[in-house]
One Martini backbone bead per residue (centre of mass of N, CA, C, O) as a GRO file, in nm:
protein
  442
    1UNK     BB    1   0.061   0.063  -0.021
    2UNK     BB    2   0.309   0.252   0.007
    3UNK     BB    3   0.377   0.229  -0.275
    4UNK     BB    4   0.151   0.297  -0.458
    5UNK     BB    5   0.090   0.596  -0.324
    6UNK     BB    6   0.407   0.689  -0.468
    7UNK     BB    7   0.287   0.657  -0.760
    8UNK     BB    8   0.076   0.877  -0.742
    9UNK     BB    9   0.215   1.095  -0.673
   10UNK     BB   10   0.402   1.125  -0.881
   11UNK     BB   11   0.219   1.135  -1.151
   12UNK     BB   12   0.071   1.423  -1.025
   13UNK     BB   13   0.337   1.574  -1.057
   14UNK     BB   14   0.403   1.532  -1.356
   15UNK     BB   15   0.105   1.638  -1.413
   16UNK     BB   16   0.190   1.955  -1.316
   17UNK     BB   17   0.468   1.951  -1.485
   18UNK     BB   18   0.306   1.958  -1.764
   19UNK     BB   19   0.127   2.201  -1.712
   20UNK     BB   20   0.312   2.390  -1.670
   21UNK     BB   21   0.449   2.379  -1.939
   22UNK     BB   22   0.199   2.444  -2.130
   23UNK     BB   23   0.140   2.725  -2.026
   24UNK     BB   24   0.444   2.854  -2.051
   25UNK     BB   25   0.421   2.756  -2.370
   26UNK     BB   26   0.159   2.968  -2.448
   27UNK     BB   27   0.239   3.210  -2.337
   28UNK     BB   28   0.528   3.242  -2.482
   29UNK     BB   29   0.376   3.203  -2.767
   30UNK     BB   30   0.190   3.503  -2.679
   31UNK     BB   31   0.444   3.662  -2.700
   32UNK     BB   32   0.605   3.644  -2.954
   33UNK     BB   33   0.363   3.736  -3.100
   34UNK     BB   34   0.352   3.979  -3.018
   35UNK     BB   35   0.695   4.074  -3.066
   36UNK     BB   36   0.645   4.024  -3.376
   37UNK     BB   37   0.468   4.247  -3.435
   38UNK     BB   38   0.602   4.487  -3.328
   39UNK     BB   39   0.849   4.497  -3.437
   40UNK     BB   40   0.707   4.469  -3.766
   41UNK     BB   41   0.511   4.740  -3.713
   42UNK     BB   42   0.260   4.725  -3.551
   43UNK     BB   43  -0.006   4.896  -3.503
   44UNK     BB   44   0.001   4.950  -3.166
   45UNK     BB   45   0.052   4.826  -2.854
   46UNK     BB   46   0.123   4.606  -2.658
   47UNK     BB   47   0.085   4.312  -2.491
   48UNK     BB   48   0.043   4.274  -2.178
   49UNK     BB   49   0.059   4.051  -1.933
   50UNK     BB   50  -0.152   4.098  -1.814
   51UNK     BB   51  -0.382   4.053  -2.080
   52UNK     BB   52  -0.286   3.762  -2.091
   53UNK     BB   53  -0.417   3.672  -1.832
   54UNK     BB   54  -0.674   3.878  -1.812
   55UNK     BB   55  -0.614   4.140  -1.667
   56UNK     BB   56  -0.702   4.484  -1.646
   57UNK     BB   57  -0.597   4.748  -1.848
   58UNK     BB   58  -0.467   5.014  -1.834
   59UNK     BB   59  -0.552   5.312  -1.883
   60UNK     BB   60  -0.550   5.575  -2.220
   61UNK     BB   61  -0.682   5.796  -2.148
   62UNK     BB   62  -0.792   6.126  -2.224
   63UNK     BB   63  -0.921   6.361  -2.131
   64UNK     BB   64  -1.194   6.535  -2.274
   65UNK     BB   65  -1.382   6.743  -2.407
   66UNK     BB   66  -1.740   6.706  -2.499
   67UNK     BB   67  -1.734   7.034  -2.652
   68UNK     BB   68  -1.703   7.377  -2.687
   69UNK     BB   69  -1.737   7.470  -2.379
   70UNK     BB   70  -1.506   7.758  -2.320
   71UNK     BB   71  -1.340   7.886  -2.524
   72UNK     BB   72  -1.150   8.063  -2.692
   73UNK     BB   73  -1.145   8.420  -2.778
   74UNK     BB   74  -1.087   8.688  -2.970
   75UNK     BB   75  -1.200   9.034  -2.880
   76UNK     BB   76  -1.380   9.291  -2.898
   77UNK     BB   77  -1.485   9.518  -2.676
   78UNK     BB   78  -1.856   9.698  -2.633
   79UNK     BB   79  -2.028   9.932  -2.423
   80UNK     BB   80  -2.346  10.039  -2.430
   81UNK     BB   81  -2.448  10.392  -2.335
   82UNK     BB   82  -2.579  10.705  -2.185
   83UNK     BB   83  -2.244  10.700  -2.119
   84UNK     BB   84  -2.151  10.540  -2.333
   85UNK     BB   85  -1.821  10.424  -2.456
   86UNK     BB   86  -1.686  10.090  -2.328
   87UNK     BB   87  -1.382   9.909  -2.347
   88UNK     BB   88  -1.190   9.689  -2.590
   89UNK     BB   89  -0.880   9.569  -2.709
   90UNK     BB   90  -0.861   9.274  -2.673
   91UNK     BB   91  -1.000   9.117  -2.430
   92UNK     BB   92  -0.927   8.941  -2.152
   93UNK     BB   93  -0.979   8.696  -1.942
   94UNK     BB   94  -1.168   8.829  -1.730
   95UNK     BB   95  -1.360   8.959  -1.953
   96UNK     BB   96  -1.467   8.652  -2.055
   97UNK     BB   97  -1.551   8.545  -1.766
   98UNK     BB   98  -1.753   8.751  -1.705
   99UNK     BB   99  -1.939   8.670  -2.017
  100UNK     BB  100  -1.979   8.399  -1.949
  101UNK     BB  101  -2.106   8.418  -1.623
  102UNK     BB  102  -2.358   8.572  -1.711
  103UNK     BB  103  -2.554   8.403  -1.955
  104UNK     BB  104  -2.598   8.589  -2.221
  105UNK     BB  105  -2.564   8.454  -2.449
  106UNK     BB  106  -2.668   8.180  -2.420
  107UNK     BB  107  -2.965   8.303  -2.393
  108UNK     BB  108  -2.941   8.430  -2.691
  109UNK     BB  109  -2.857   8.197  -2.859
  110UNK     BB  110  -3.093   8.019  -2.762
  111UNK     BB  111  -3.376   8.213  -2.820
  112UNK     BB  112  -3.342   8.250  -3.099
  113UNK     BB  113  -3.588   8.437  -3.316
  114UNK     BB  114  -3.699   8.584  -3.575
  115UNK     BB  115  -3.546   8.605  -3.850
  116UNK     BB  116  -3.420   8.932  -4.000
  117UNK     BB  117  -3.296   9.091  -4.271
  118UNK     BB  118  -3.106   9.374  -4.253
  119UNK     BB  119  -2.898   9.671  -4.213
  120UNK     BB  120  -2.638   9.866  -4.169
  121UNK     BB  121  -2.810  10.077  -4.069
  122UNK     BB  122  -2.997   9.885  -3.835
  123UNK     BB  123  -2.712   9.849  -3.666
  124UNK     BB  124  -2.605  10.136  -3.586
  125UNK     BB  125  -2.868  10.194  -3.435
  126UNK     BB  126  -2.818   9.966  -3.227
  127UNK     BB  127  -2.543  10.082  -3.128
  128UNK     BB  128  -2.727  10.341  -2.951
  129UNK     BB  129  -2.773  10.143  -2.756
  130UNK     BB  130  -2.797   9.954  -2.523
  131UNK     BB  131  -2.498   9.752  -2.521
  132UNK     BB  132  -2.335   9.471  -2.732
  133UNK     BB  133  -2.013   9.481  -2.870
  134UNK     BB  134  -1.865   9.227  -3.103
  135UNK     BB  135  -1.533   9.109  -3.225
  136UNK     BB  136  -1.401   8.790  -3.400
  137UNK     BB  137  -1.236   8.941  -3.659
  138UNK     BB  138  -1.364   8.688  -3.769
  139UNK     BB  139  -1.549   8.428  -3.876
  140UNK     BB  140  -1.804   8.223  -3.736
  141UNK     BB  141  -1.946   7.989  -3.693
  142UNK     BB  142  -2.257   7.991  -3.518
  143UNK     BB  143  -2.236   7.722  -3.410
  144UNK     BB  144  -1.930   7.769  -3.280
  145UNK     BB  145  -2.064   8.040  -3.059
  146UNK     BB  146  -2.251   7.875  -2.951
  147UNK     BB  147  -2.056   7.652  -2.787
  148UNK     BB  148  -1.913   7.863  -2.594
  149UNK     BB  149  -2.179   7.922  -2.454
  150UNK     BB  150  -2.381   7.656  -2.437
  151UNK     BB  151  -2.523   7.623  -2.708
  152UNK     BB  152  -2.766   7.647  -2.987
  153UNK     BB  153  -2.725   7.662  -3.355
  154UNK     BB  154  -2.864   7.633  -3.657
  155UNK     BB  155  -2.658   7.641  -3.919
  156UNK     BB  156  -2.430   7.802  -4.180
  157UNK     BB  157  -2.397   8.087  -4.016
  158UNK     BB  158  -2.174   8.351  -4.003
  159UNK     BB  159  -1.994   8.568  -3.757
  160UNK     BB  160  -1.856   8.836  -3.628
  161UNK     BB  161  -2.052   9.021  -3.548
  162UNK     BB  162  -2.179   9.070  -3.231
  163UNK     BB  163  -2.531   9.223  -3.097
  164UNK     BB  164  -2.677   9.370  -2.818
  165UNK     BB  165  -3.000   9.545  -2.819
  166UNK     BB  166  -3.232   9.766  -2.700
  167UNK     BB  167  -3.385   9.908  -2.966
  168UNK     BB  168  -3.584  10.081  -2.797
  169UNK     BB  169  -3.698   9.844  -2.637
  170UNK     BB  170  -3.778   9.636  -2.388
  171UNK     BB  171  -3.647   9.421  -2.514
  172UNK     BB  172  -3.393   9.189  -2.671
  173UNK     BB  173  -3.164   9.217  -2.967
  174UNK     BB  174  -2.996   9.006  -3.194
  175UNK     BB  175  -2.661   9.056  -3.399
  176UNK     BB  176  -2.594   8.926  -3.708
  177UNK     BB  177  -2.261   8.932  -3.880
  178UNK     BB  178  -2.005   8.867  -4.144
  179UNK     BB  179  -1.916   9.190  -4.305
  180UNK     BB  180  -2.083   9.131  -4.589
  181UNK     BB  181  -2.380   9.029  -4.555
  182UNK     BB  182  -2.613   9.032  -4.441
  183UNK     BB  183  -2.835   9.110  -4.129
  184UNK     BB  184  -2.917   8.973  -3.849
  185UNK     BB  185  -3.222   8.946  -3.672
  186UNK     BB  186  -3.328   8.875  -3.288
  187UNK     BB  187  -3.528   8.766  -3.121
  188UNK     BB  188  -3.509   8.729  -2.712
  189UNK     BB  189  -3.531   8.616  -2.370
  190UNK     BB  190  -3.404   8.885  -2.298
  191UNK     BB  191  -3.374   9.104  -2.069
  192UNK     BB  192  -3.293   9.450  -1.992
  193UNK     BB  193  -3.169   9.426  -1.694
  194UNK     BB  194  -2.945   9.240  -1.795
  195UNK     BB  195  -2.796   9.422  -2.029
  196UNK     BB  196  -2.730   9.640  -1.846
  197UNK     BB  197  -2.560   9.502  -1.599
  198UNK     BB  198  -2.328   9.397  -1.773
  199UNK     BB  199  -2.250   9.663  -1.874
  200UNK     BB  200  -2.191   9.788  -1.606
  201UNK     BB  201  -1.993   9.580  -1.503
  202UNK     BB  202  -1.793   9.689  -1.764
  203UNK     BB  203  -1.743   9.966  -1.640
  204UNK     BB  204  -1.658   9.928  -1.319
  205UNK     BB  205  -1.438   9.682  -1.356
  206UNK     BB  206  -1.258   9.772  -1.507
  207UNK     BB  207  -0.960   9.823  -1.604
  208UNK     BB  208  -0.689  10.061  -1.658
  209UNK     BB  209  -0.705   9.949  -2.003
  210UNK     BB  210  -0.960  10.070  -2.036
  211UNK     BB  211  -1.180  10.268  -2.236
  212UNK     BB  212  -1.302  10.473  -2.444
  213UNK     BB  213  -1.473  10.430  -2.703
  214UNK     BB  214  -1.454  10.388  -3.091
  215UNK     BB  215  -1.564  10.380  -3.438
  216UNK     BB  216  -1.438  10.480  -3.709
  217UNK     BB  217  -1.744  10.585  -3.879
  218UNK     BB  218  -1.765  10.847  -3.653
  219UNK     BB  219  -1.444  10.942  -3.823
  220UNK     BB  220  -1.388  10.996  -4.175
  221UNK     BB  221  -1.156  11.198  -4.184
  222UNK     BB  222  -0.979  11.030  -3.970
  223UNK     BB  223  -1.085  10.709  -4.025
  224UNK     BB  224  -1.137  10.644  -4.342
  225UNK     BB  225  -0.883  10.417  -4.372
  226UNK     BB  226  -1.064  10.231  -4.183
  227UNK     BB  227  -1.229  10.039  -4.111
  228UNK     BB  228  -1.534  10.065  -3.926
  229UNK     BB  229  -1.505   9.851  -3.666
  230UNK     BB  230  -1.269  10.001  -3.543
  231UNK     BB  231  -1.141   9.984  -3.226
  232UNK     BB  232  -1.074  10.300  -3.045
  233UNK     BB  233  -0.867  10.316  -2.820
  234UNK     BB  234  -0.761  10.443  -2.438
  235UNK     BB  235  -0.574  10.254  -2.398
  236UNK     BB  236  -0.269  10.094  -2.305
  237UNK     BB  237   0.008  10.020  -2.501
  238UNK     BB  238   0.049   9.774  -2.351
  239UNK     BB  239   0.256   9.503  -2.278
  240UNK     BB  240   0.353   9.181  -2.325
  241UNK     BB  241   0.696   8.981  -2.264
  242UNK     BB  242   0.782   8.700  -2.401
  243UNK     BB  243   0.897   8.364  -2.406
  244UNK     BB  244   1.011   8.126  -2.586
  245UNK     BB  245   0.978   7.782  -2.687
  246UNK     BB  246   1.038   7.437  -2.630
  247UNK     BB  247   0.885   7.141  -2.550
  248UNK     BB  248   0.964   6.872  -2.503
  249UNK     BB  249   0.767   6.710  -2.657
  250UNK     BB  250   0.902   6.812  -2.935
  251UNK     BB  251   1.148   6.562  -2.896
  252UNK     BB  252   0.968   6.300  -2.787
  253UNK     BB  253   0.869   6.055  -3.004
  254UNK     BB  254   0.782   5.854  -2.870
  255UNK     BB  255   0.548   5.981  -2.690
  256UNK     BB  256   0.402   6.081  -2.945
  257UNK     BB  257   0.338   5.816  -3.059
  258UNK     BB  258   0.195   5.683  -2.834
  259UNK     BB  259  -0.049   5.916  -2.856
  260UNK     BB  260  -0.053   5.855  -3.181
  261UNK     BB  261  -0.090   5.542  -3.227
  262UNK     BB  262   0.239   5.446  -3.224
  263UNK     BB  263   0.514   5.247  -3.286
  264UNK     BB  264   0.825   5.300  -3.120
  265UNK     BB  265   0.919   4.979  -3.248
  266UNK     BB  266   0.935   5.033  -3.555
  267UNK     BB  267   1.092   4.987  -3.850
  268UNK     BB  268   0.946   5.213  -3.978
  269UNK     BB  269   1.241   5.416  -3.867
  270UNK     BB  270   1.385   5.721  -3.952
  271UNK     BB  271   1.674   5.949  -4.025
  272UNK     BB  272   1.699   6.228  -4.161
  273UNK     BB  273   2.000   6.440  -4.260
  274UNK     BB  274   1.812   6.697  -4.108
  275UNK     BB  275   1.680   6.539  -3.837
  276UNK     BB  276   1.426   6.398  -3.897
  277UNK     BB  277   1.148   6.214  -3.807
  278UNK     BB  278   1.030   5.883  -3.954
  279UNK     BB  279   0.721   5.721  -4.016
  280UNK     BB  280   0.586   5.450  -4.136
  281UNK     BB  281   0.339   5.212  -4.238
  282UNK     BB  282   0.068   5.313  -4.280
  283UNK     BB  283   0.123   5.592  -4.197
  284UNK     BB  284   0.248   5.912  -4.120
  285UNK     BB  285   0.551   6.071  -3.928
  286UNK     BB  286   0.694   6.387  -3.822
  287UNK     BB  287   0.999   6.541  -3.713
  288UNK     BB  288   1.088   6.863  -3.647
  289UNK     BB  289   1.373   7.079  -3.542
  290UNK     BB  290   1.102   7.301  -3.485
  291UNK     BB  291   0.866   7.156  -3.360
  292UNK     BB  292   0.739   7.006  -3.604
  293UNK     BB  293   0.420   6.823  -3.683
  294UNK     BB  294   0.348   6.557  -3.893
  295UNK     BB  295   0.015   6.386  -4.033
  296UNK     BB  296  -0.057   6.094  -4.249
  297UNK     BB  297  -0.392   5.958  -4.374
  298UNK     BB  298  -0.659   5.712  -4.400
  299UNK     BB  299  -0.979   5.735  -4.357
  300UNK     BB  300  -0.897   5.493  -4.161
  301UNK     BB  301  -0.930   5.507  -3.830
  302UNK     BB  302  -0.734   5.365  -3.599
  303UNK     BB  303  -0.880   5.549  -3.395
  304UNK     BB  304  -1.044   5.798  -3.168
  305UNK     BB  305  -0.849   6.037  -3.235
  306UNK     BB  306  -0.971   6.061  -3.568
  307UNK     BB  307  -1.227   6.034  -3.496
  308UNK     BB  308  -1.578   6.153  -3.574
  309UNK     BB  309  -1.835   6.251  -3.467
  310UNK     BB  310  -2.175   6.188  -3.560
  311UNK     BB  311  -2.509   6.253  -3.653
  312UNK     BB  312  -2.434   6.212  -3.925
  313UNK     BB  313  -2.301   6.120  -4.240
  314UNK     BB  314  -2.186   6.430  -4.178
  315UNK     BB  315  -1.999   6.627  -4.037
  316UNK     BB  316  -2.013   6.892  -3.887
  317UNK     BB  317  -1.874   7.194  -3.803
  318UNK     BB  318  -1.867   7.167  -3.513
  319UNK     BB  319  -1.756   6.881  -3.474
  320UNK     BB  320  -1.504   6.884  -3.618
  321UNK     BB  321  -1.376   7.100  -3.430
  322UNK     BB  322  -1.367   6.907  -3.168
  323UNK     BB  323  -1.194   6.735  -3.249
  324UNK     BB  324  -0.942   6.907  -3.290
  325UNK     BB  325  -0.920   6.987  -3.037
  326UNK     BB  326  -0.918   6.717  -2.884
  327UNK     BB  327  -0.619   6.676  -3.026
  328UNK     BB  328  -0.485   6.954  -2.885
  329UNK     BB  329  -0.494   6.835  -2.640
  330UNK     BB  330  -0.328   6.577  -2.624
  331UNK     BB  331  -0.082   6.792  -2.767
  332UNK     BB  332  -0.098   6.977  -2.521
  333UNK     BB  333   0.084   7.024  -2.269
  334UNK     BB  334   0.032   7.211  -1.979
  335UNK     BB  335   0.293   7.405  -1.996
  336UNK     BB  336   0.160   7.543  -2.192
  337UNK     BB  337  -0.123   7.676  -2.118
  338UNK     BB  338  -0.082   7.796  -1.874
  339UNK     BB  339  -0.036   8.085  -2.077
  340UNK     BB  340  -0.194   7.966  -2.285
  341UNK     BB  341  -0.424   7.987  -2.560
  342UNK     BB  342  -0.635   7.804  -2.766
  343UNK     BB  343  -0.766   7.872  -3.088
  344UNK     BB  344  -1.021   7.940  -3.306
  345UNK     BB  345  -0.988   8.030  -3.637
  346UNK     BB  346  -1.091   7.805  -3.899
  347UNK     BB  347  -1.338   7.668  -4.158
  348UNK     BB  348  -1.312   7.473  -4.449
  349UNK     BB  349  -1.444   7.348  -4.714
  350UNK     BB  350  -1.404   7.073  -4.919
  351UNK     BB  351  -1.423   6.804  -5.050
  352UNK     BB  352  -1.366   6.566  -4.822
  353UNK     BB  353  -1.376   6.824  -4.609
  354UNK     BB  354  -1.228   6.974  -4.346
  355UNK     BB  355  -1.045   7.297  -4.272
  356UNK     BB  356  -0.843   7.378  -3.995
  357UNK     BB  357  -0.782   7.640  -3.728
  358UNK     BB  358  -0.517   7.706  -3.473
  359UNK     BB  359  -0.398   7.943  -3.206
  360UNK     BB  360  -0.229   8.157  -3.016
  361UNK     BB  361  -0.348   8.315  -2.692
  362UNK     BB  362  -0.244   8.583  -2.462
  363UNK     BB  363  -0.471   8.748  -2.332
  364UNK     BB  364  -0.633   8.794  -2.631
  365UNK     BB  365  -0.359   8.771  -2.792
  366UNK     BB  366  -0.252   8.697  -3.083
  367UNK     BB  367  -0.023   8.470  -3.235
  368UNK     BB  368   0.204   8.518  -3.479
  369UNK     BB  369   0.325   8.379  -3.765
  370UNK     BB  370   0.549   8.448  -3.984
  371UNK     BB  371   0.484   8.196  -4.166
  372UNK     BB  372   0.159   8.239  -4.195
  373UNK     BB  373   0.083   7.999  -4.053
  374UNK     BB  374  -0.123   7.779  -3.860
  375UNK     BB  375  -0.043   7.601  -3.508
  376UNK     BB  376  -0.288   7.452  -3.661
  377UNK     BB  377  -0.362   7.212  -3.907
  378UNK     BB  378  -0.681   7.044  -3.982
  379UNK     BB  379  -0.787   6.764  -4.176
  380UNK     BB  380  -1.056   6.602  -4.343
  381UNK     BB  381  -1.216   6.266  -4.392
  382UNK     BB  382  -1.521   6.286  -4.341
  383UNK     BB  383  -1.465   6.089  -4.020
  384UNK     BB  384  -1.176   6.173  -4.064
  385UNK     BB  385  -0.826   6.245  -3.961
  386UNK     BB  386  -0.549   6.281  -4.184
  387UNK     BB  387  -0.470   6.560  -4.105
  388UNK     BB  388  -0.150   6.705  -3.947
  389UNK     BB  389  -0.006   7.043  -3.843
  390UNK     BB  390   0.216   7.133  -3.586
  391UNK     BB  391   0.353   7.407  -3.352
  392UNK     BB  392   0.584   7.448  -3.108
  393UNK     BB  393   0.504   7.609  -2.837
  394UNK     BB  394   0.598   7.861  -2.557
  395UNK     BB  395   0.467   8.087  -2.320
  396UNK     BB  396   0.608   8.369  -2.098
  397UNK     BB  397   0.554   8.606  -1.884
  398UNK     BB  398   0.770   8.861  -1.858
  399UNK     BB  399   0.845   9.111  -1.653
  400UNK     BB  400   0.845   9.274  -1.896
  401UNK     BB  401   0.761   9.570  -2.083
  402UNK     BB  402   0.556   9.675  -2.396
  403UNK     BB  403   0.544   9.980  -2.626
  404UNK     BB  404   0.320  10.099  -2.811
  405UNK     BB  405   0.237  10.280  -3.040
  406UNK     BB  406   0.063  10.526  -3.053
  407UNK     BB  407  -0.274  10.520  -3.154
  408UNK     BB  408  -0.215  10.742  -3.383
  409UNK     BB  409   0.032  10.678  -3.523
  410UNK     BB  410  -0.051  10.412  -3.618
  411UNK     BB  411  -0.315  10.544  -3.821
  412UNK     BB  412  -0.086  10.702  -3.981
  413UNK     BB  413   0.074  10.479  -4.114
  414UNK     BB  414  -0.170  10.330  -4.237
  415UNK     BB  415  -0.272  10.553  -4.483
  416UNK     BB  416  -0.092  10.428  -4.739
  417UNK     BB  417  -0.307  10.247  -4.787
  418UNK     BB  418  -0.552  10.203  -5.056
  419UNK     BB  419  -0.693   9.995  -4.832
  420UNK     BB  420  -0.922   9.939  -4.602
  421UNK     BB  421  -0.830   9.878  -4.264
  422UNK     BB  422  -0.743   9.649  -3.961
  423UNK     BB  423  -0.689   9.758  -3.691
  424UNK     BB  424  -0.473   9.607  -3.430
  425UNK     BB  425  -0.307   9.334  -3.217
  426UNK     BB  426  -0.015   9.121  -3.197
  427UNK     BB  427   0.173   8.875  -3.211
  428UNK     BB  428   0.521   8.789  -3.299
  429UNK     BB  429   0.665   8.529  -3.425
  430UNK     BB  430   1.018   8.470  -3.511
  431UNK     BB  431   1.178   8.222  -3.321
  432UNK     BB  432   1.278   8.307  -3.094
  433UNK     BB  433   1.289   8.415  -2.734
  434UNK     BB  434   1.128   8.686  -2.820
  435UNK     BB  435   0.786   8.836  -2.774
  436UNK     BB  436   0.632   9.097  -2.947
  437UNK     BB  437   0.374   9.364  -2.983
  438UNK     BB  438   0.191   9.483  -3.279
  439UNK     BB  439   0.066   9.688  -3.521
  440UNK     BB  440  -0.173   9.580  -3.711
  441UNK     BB  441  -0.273   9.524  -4.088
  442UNK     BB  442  -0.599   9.378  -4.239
   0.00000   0.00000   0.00000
């Protein structure tokens, strides 16, 4: 009986050192496999042993906006009442959050109604009445100006001047102009004591840099050489000086491959006698010692990082816009962001989608890339981003300040342009490590 035990018990070892070698063997196996995709250039991250035996892998999403609310974006504020006119030239963090806090903007867009198109006549008519006179520099579909306020507002009609006025009634009418074509107008349902209080609160609240504005157009003898609705600031021609530089994510390039869902470990990786660093297959993407990163693909969108979510057969413009933001925030560290706002520029449809582009903003004031390029350029094709490229910079306010030429000296400068011109200012980025302010005509 002793002796029979033993070849049992014997038996059962072998039979579990059989298992565990089998075991062993299929893990083994399910590694190789892992390993010789990646090596041979497999797009996607390889698979952890976690995941191999079966246990939840760690979660690799980076928290991205839901909507378009809240977004960042530059603008001429002028506040209309009894007591004249007040405002800024290019509103600053403060104003914007301000103007956010209100929900009136909200209010109006959300409940904008009875659209009428009027003239350009009955647009400055309005403009005398107490109200909310905004300038957002180019046009903007009005779907993605109402996602920032997080409203909804349906139609293809882009509006640069956004004017909010009691017009002489008891109710607030919201007045949409893209600067080109008809002005349209809409009854809402904000009340006139709520448009009076906000404005009253940024006649009181202003900073030290605000203060009486006017248009061009109510002096043509001497701003006629100006748009019309270029905002005259009393405000002090101050700014802040830039240090720029490039953020470390701009030279780390396996983190950039892991971020943009390609494997930093493919043979199809190599670089060009220029410094380039360029991966291929089936995707591309380069890698620039300037900072500038591109991206190339085909329709079938690798990750959700590419696909535009869509509630119909073709993305809108708002949802397009809303993609690209979401690919900017996975690219842009926060490093970048503690002192820059990055902001959207515009949207064109193409053939096959629309052409993107965002641009960098730092307390309200645009900057502006020498090479005439915009710091971020999306395409999409269909429901999916195929092409990007993006130019990173980091910009931190000196200590030192900027003073631009007084803006009287400024408008006679811009004189001898032949057409009228829009006078504004923007931090000009020419490569260097110091970024000042200048008065632009656009």
């Amino acid at each position: 009986m002793v002796k029979h035990n033993g070849m049992g018990k014997k038996r059962r070892v072998a039979l579990l050192q059989n298992l565990s070698i089998l075991c062993l063997s299929v893990l083994a196996a399910g590694l190789l496999v892992a390993v010789f995709s990646y090596e041979a250039g497999g797009d996607g991250p390889i698979s952890s042993l976690s995941t191999l035996l079966g246990s939840p892998a760690a979660s690799t999403e980076v928290s991205q906006s839901p909507d378009l609310g809240g977004m960042a974006a530059p603008f001429n504020l002028v506040a209309t009442s009894d007591q004249g006119r007040y405002g800024r030239m290019l509103a600053g963090t403060a104003e914007r959050d301000q103007l956010h806090a209100s929900n009136l903007l909200l209010e109006a867009l959300g409940s904008a109604g009875n659209s009428t198109a009027v003239t350009e006549e009955a647009f400055r008519t309005a403009l005398e009445e107490t109200g909310l006179f905004l300038d957002y520099l180019f046009p903007v579909p009005v779907s993605v100006l109402a996602g920032w306020y997080g409203a909804d507002f349906s139609g293809d009609a882009q509006a640069r001047y956004l004017l909010l006025s009691t017009n002489g009634g008891t109710g607030v009418q919201l007045f949409l102009w893209d600067g080109v074509g008809s002005v349209y107008r809409y009854d809402t349902a904000v009340e006139r004591p709520a448009l009076e209080e906000i404005v009253r609160s940024f006649r009181q609240e202003g900073d030290a840099a605000a203060g009486d504005v006017a248009f061009a157009f109510e002096d043509p003898e001497t701003y006629g050489h100006l748009a019309p609705y270029t905002v005259l600031s009393s405000e002090a021609a101050q700014t802040m000086v830039l240090t720029a530089s490039l953020p470390e994510l701009a030279s780390d390039v396996d983190t950039l491959l892991d971020m943009l869902d390609f494997n930093p470990h493919t043979i199809a990786r190599y670089n060009l006698t220029d410094g380039i660093e360029v991966v291929e297959f089936p995707r591309t993407f380069r890698v620039y010692h300037d900072g500038v990163i591109r991206y190339s693909g085909d329709a079938d969108a690798p990750s959700a990082l590419y696909t535009i979510p869509a509630g119909g057969e073709m993305p809108t413009r708002a949802e397009a816009v809303l993609a690209a933001r979401r690919l900017a925030e996975v690219l842009l560290p926060g490093e970048v962001l503690l002192d820059t706002d990055f902001y959207f520029t515009g949207i064109e449809a193409t053939e096959s989608g629309y052409a993107i582009t965002f641009d960098y903003m730092v307390d309200g004031i645009p900057v502006y890339l020498s090479s005439g390029e915009a710091a971020l350029e999306v395409r999409t094709t269909g429901d999916t981003i195929t092409y990007f490229r993006l130019q990173y910079r980091q910009y931190t306010a000196a200590e030192e300040s900027y003073h631009l030429l007084p803006l009287a000296q400024a408008v006679h400068m811009v004189g001898g342009y032949e057409e009228t011109v829009f006078l504004t200012k923007g931090y000009v980025d020419r490569g260097g490590e110091t970024v000042t302010a200048q008065w632009l005509a656009r």
